[in-house]
C-alpha positions as CSV (number, residue, x, y, z in Angstrom):
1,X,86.5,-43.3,-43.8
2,X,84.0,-41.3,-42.3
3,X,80.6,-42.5,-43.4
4,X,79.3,-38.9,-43.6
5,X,82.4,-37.7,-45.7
6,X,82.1,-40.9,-47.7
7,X,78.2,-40.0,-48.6
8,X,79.4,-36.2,-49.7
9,X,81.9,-37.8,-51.7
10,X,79.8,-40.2,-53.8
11,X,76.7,-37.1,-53.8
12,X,79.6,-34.9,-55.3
13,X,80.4,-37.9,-58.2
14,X,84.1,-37.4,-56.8
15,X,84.9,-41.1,-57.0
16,X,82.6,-44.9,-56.8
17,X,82.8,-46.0,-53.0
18,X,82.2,-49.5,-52.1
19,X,82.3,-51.3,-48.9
20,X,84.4,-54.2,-49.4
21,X,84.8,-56.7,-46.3
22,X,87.8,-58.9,-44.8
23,X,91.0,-57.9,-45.8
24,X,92.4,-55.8,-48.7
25,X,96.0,-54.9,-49.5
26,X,97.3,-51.9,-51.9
27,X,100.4,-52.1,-53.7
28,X,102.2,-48.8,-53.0
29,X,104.9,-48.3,-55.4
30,X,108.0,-45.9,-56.8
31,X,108.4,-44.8,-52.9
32,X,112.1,-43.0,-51.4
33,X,113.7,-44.8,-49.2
34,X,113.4,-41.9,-46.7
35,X,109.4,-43.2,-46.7
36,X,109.4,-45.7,-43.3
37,X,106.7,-47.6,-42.5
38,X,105.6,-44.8,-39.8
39,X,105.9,-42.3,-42.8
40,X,103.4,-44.4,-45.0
41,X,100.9,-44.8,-42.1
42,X,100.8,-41.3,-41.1
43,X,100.0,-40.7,-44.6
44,X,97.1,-42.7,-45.0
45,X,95.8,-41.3,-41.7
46,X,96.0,-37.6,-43.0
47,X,93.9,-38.9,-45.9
48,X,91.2,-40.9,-43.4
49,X,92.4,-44.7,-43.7
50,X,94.3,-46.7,-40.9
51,X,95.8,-49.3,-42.4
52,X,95.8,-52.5,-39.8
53,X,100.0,-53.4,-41.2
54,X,102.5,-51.8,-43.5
55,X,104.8,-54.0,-45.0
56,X,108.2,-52.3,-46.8
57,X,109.6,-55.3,-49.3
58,X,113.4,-55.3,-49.4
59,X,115.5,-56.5,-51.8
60,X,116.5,-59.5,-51.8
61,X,120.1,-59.6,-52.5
62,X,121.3,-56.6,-51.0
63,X,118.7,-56.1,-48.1
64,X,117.9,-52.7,-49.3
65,X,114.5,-51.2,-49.8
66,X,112.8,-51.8,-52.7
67,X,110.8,-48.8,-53.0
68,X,107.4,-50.8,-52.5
69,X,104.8,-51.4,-49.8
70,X,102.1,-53.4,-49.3
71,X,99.3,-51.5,-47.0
């Protein structure tokens, strides 16, 4: 995130903001299967993250989505 948007946001009291180094991944879940990985990416970028992977989890048995991500 922007460091100057990410100072606004804590001055504001919008939400805590803590660096956090090495890697971090974010259960994503209840998603259509219409959402592809491109989908998910784009929409972390409108919102000012760029995820370094995307992972969809499929299910097992059938090979289907199954409506999670890990970002």
């Amino acid at each position: 995130m922007d460091p100057q948007v990410q100072a606004q946001a804590q001055q504001q009291g919008q939400y805590p903001v803590q660096q956090q180094s090495g890697n971090t991944n974010l259960w994503c879940g209840e998603l259509k299967p219409y959402m592809t990985d491109i989908f998910i990416s784009q929409a972390f970028n409108q919102a000012g993250f760029y995820p370094h992977t995307v992972k969809m989890i499929n299910n097992r048995n059938t090979g289907m989505p199954a409506g999670y991500w890990y970002v």
